[in-house]
Structure formats: structure tokens, C-alpha cells
C-alpha positions as CSV (number, residue, x, y, z in Angstrom):
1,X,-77.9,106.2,152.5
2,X,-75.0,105.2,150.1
3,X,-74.8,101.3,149.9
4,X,-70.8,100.3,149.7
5,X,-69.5,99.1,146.7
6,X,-70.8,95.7,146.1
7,X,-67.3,93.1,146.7
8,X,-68.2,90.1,143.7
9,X,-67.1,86.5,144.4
10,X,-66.5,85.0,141.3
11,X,-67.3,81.6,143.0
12,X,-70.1,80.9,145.2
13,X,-68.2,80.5,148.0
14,X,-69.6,79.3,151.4
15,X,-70.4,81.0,155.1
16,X,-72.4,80.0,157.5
17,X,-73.7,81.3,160.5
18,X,-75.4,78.8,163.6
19,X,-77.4,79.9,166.3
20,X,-76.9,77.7,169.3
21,X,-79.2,77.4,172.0
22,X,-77.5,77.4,175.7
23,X,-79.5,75.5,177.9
24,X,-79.0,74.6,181.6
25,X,-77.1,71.0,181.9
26,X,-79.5,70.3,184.6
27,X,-82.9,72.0,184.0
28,X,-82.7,72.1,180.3
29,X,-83.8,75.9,180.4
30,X,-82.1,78.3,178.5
31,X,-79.7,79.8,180.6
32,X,-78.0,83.7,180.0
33,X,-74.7,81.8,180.2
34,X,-72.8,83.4,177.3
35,X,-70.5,85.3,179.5
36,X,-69.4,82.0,181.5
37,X,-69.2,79.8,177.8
38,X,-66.8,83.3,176.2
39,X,-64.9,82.9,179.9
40,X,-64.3,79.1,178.9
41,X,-63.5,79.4,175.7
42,X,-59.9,79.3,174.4
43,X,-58.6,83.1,172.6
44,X,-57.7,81.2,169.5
45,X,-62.2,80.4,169.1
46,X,-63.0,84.0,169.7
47,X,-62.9,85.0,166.2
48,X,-65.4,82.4,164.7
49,X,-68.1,83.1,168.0
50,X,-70.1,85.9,168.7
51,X,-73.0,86.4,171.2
52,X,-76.6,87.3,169.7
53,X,-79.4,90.0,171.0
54,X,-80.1,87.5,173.9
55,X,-77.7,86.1,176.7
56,X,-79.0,82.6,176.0
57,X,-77.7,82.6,172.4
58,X,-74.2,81.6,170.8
59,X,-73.7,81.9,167.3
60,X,-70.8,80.2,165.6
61,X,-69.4,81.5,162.4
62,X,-67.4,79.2,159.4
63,X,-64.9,81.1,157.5
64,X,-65.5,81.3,153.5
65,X,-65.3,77.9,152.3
66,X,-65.3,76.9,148.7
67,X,-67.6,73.8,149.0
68,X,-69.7,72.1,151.7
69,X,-67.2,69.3,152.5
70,X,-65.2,72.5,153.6
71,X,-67.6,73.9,155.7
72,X,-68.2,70.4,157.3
73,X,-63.9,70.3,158.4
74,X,-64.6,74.1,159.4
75,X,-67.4,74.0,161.7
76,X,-67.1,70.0,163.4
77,X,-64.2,71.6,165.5
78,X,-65.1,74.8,165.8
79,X,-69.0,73.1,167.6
80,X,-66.6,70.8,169.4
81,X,-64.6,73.3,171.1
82,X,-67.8,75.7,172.0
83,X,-69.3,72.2,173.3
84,X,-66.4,71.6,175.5
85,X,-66.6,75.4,176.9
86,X,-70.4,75.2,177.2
87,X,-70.0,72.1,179.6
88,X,-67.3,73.9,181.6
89,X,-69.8,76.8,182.4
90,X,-72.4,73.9,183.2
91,X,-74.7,74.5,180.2
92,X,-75.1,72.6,177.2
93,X,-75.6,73.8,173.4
94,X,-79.1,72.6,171.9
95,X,-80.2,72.5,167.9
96,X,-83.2,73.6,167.0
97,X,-85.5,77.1,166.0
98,X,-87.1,77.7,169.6
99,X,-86.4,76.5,173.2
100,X,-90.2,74.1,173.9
101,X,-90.7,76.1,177.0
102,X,-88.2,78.8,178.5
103,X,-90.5,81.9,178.7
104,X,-88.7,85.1,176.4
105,X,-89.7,87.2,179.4
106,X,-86.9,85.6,181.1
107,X,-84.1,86.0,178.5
108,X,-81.5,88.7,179.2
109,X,-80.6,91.0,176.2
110,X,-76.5,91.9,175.8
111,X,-76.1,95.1,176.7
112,X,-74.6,96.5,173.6
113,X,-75.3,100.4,172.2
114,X,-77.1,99.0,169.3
115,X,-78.7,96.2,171.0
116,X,-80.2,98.5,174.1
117,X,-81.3,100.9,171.1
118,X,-83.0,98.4,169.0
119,X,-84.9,97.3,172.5
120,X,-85.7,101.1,173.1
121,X,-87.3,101.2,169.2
122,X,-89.1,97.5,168.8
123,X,-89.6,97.3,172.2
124,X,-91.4,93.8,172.3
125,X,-91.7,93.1,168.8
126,X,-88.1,92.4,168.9
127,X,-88.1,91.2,172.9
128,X,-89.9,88.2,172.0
129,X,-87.9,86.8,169.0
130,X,-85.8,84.5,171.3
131,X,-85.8,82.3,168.2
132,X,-82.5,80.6,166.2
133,X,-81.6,80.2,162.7
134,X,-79.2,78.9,160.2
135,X,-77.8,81.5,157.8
136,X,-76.1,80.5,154.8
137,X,-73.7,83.2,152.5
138,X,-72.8,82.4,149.0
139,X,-70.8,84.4,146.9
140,X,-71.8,86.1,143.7
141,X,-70.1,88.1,141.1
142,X,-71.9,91.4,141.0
143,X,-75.0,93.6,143.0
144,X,-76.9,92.7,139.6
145,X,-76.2,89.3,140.1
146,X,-77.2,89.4,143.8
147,X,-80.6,90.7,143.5
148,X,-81.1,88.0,140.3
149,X,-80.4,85.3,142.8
150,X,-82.6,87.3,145.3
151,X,-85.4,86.9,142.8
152,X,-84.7,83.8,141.8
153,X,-84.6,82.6,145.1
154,X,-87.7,83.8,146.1
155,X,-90.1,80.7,145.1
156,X,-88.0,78.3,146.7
157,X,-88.0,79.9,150.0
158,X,-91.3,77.2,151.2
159,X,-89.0,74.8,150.5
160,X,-86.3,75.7,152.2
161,X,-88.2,76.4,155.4
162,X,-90.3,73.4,155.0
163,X,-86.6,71.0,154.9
164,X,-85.2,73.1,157.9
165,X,-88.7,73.0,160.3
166,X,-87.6,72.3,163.2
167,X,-89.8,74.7,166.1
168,X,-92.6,73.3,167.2
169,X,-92.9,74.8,170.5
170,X,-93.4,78.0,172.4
171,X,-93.4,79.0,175.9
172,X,-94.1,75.8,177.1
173,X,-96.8,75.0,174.4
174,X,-97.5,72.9,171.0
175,X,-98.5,75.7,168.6
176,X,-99.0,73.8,166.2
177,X,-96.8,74.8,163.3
178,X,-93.7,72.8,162.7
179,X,-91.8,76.6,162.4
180,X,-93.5,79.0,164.9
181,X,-90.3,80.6,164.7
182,X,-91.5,82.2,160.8
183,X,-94.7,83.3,163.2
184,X,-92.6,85.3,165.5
185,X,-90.2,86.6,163.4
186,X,-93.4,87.5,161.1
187,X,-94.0,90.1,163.3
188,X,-91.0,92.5,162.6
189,X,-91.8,95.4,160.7
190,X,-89.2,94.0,157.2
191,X,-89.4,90.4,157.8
192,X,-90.7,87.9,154.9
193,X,-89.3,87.0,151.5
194,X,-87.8,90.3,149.5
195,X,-89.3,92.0,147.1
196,X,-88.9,91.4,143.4
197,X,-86.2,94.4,142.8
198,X,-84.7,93.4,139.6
199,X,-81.1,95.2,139.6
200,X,-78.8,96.6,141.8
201,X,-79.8,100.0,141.1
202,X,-83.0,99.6,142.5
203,X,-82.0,98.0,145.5
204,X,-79.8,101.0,146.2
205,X,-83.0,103.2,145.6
206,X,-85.0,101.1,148.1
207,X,-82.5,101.0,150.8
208,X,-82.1,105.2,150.7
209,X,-85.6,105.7,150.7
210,X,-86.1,103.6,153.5
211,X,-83.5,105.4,155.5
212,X,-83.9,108.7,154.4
213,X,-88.1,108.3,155.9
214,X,-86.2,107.1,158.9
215,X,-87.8,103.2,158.8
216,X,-84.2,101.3,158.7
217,X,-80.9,102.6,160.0
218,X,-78.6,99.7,157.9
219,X,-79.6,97.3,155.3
220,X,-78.9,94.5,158.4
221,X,-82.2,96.0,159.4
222,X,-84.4,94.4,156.4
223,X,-84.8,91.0,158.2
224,X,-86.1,89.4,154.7
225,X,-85.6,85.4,154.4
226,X,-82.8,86.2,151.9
227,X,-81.1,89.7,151.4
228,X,-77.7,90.8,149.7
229,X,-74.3,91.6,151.2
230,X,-72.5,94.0,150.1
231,X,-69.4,94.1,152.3
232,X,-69.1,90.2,151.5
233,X,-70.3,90.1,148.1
234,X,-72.9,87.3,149.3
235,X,-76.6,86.5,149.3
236,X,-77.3,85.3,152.5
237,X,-80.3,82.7,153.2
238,X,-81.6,83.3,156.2
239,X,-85.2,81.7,156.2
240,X,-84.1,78.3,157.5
241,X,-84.7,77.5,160.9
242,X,-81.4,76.0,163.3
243,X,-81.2,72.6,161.8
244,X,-81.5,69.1,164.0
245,X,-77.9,68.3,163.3
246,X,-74.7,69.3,161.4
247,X,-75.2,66.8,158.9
248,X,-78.9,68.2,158.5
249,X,-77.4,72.0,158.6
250,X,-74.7,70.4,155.3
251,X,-77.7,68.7,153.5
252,X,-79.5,72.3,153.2
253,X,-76.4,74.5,152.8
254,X,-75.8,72.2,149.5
255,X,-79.2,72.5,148.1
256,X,-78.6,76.8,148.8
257,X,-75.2,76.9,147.0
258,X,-76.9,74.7,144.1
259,X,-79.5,76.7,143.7
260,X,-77.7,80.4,143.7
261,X,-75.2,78.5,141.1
262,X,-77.7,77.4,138.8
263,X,-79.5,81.4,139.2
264,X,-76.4,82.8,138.7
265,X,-75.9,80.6,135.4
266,X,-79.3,81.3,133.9
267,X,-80.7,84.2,131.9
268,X,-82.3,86.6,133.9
269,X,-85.3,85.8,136.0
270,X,-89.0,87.3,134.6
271,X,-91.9,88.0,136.7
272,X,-95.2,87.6,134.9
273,X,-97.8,88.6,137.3
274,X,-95.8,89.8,140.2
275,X,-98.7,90.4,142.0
276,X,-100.1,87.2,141.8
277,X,-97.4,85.2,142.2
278,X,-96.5,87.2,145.8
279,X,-99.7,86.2,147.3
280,X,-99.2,82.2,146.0
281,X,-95.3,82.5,148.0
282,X,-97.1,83.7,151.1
283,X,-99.5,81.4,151.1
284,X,-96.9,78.0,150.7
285,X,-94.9,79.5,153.2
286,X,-97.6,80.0,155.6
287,X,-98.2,76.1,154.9
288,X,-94.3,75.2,154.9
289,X,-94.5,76.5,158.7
290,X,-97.9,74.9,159.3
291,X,-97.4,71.2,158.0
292,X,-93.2,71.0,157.0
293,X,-92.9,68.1,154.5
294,X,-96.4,67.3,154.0
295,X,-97.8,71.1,152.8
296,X,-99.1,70.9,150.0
297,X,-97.1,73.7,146.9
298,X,-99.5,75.7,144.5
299,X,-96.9,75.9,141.5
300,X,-96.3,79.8,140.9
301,X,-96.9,79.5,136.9
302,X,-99.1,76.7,136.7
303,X,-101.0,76.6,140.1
304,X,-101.1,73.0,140.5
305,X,-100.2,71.5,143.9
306,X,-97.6,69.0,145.1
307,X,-96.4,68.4,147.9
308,X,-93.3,69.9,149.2
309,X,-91.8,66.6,149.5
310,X,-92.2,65.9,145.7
311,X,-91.4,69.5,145.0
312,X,-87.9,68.8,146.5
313,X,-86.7,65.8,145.8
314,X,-87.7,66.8,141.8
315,X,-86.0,69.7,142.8
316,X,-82.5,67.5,144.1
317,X,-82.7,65.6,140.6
318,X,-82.9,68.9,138.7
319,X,-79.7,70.4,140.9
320,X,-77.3,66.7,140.4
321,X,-75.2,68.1,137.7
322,X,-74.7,71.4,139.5
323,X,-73.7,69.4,142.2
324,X,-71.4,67.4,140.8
325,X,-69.6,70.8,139.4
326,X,-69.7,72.2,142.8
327,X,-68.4,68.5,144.5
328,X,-71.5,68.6,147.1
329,X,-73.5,65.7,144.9
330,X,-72.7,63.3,148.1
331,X,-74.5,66.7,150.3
332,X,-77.2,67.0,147.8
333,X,-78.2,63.6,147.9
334,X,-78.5,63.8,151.5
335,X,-81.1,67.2,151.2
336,X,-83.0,64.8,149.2
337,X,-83.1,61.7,151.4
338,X,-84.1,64.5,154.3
339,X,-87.4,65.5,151.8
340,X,-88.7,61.9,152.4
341,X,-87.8,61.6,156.5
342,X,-89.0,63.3,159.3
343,X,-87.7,66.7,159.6
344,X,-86.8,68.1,163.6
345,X,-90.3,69.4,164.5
346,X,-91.3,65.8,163.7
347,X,-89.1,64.1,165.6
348,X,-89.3,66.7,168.7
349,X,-93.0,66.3,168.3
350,X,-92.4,62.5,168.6
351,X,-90.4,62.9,171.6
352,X,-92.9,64.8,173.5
353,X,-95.4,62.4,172.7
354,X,-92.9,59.3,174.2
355,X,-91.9,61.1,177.4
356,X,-94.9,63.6,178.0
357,X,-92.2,65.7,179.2
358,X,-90.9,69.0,177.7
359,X,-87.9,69.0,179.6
360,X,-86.9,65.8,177.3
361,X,-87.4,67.4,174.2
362,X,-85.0,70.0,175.5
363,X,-82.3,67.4,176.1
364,X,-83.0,65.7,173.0
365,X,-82.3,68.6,171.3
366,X,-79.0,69.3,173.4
367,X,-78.2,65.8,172.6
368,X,-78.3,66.8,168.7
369,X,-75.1,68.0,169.3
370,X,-72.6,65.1,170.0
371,X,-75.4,62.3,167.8
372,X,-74.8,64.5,164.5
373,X,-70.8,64.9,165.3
374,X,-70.4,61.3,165.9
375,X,-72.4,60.7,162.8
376,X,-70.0,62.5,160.9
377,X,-67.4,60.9,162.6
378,X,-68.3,57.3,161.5
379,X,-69.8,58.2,157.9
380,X,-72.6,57.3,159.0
381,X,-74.8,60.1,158.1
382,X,-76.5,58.8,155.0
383,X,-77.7,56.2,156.9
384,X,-78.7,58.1,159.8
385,X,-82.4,59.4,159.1
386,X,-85.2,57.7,161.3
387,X,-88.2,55.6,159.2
388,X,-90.6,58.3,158.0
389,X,-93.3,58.3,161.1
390,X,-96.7,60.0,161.7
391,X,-96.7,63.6,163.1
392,X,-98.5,63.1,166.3
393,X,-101.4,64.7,167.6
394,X,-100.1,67.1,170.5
395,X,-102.6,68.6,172.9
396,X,-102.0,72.4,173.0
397,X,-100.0,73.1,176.9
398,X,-100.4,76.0,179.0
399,X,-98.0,79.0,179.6
């Protein structure tokens, strides 16, 4: 397979991608509304939505956007409008990395070519990902430069995931990981962080030899946590889980287009014991799904642990003068107020355990929606995090 020509940003510019739950306004189950939300929606919104692989899934796009305070005037409207159009259809739009307990069985795959051939291949490996996820593009100058932020990026992926865990839930049940949306995506057959490629070159050699033995079609088929983009001239995050809130979804995308920055900016990045250090990223982001905040980071160099709280927020003092460069030090400060809060599993956790009622944790997360846009709305979003409470203990639930 011949990659295209890699298109460089000489900025790192900003796109991001949300996946929106559509839930029923009265039972709070996803609902395979998305042809009665397009139907409501006005022609001049078409552009920036898309359905997904499921019927119950909206995903709203930004345009490129130089810095986050951009991307925050890009998407409140754009969330507004598809909230408006959701009502009309009589479902809402709810944040957060899996629905707490609509069955997949029950979800309705669009019946596109590819999507009806990717069903036919994965059959229900891919069935039952009805999961949803922030993805986050920045622009970089070259392919080279790409796969160096690919690298780069690679030991900060626990963090990332840990910051965005926000799916608790499955089917109707407490799994017990803060992201049991990593579990089921775990099971596709190119999921995970990349590989260590070092250059271009060798990405190019992976991607043919993967297609020539017939194992990937595109390069959109390697559903890593982070991968390039060619046709954009991106590296696009995709590990994070859909965020409690816009402001939430804005704290991460700073830390992201921080960290590529400073990548980009430094000499090229070394792997020591490759093999070594693979197995250490598994395992914290194994425990970044399991425990969020509070799992506990075994160092890749050193091996020491910390936890990912203090790993981030040392992380956020390190990034402050990138920030200030990239004018998102108001956003990054934010990401590290969220390190010392409750992140969405915990506070969907917390709401199950004060209602005892699934059903309310799905309206609480529809009700992300309009809290986080009014939050905006009044500045109020620094202020906004909850006191940093307890995980509860949830009893496992039935199917």
C-alpha cells in the first residue's frame, strides 16, 4: 500500500472529534435516533456532524483551530445546535465513554458499504464496541516528526486515560474499572498504544506489510491510542475516553497540544530497553483503566511509582511555559486542577450510589451537556470541580 504524501502543519493546530451518546429523553436508553437528529438538524451543521458505526452515536467535528480557546468558540455552538436537534427528535445527547446499561445487542449499525463489510469481517469483536471517545488532532511539520511525537507520546498515554476515565459501566453493570471502554476496545485485533517506529520510513514499511498479508485495508484500520495522519498532517490522540463536560474535553485537549509541542521541539526520542519499557506502559494503563486518578505509575526509566495524580500535575508544571507560548496556560491549569478532582467515572459512580438507579446516571450524564455549556457561559469553569470524594464501593449488577 502506498501511504499519501504526509501534508506538515507547521503549527500544531487543533481538531477535535466528540462522540455523543443519543439517549431516549424519556427512558434514558440509547436510542438509534441519528436519522430523526440529521432530519432536525439545520443544512448549514451538516458539515461539522457525522454519524458513527452505530445508530445511537453522533460525532461532532471542530474545524482546525489554532489554540484551544478556538476550539472552545468552535464547538459550544456547534453542541448547542446538535442539542437543540436532539430534543426535537425527542432524544437527548449524553457525555461519557459507555451508556451504564443499554445492551450493544440492541444497537443498530448504519448501513454503509464499509460499515456492513467491517460487521461481515469483526463480526462481534467490533459489534460490541458501542463505546465513545474524544479524539484530538494536532498538527505537525513532517511524517518524521509524526512518528517522534508517536513515540514520544507513548508513556503518557496512562495519563491521559487516567484524566479522561469516565466508563464505569456495562450492560447494566459496575465492572469495576473507571474505563471499561480500554477493555472493550482491547479486544480489536490493532488496538493499544503504537509501536516504537522511529521514522516515517518505517511506518510506511509497516503499514504495506500489513496490507499486502491482507490484516488492514487503510491505516484508519490500526485503532492504536495515537496514530498519524497523513491526509491532515496530524497526530491524532485517540486514547481518551468522551469527557464529562466541554470544559473537561478543553482541559485535556490543552495538555495534548502541550505535550506534541514540547515533542516536536525536543531532540529526538531514545528507547533504551524497548522491550522493557512496553510491558511497564501496559501494565499503567491497565491500572489507569482500573483505579483513574489514584493508580499508582511505575516510572519507565527509573521504575519508581507515583501516582498518576502526582505524575500529572508535575507533568502541568513541566508544560506552563509551553502553554503560555501556545495561549492555553488558563486550559492547562484547568487539566491540572482536574488531576486532584474526581474525574466522570467517579462522579457517575457517586451518582449510582445516591439514587441506586442506573437510569439517573444516564440522565446525569445527558445533563453534562447544558451544566458544562452554562459553565462556560458564566466563567465559571475553574471553579466548577466537585470536592475530591471517595470512589464508592458498587456492588457488581446483573445483565
Amino acid at each position: 500500500m502506498s501511504l499519501e504524501t504526509f501534508r506538515g502543519n507547521f503549527r500544531p493546530s487543533l481538531g477535535v472529534e466528540l462522540e455523543f451518546q443519543l439517549v431516549d429523553a424519556e427512558s434514558m436508553a440509547l436510542s438509534n435516533a441519528v436519522d430523526d437528529v440529521f432530519a432536525a438538524l439545520p443544512s448549514s451543521a451538516l458539515d461539522s456532524v457525522k454519524p458513527e458505526f452505530y445508530r445511537s452515536c453522533l460525532e461532532i467535528n471542530s474545524d482546525v483551530c489554532a489554540d484551544v480557546d478556538e476550539v472552545r468558540r468552535d464547538l459550544e455552538p456547534r453542541i448547542a445546535e446538535l442539542d437543540r436537534a436532539a430534543r426535537c427528535a425527542g432524544v437527548r445527547l449524553a457525555w461519557g465513554g459507555t451508556h451504564p446499561f443499554s445492551h450493544w445487542r440492541d444497537q443498530e449499525v448504519v448501513q454503509t458499504p464499509r460499515y456492513k463489510e467491517l460487521v461481515e469481517q469483526y463480526r462481534e469483536t467490533l459489534c460490541r464496541q458501542v463505546t465513545f471517545g474524544l479524539h484530538v488532532h494536532v498538527g505537525v511539520p513532517s511524517g518524521d516528526e509524526a512518528i517522534k511525537v508517536c513515540d514520544g507520546l507513548r508513556e503518557y498515554i496512562p495519563g491521559l486515560l487516567a484524566l479522561s476515565a469516565n466508563s464505569p459501566f456495562w450492560c447494566g453493570r459496575a465492572t469495576g474499572l473507571l474505563s471499561h471502554r480500554t477493555e472493550i476496545m482491547a479486544t480489536s485485533p490493532v488496538s493499544g498504544p503504537p509501536p516504537a517506529m522511529g521514522s516515517w520510513a518505517h511506518f510506511e514499511a509497516l503499514v504495506d506489510r500489513l496490507s499486502s498479508c491482507g490484516m488492514i485495508q487503510t491505516p484508519k484500520e490500526l485503532w492504536w491510542d495515537l496514530r498519524p495522519n497523513a491526509s491532515l498532517g496530524t497526530v491524532e490522540v485517540r486514547v481518551c475516553d468522551m469527557p464529562a463536560d466541554l470544559p473537561t474535553t478543553l482541559g485535556i485537549v490543552a495538555l495534548i497540544q502541550c505535550l506534541v509541542h514540547r515533542i516536536v521541539q525536543a531532540d529526538a526520542y531514545s528507547h533504551a530497553d524497548e522491550e522493557c519499557e512496553s510491558l511497564i506502559l501496559d501494565q499503567n494503563r491497565w491500572r489507569a483503566a482500573r483505579h483513574g486518578l489514584d493508580a499508582m505509575f511505575a516510572d519507565l526509566n527509573t521504575s519508581q511509582t507515583q501516582s498518576a495524580r502526582d505524575v500529572l500535575e508535575q507533568l502541568v508544571h513541566e508544560l506552563e511555559a509551553t502553554a503560555v507560548e501556545l495561549h492555553c496556560d488558563g486550559w492547562l491549569a484547568y487539566a491540572g486542577t482536574m488531576a486532584r478532582q474526581p474525574i466522570g467515572a467517579e462522579q457517575q459512580l457517586a451518582e449510582f450510589e445516591r439514587t441506586g438507579n442506573l437510569v439517573d446516571v444516564a440522565r446525569y450524564q445527558a445533563d453534562w451537556a447544558s451544566r458544562g455549556l452554562n459553565l462556560l457561559a458564566s466563567n465559571r469553569w475553574i471553579e466548577s470541580r466537585r470536592p475530591r470524594v471517595v470512589t464508592p464501593s458498587v456492588p457488581m449488577l446483573s445483565y
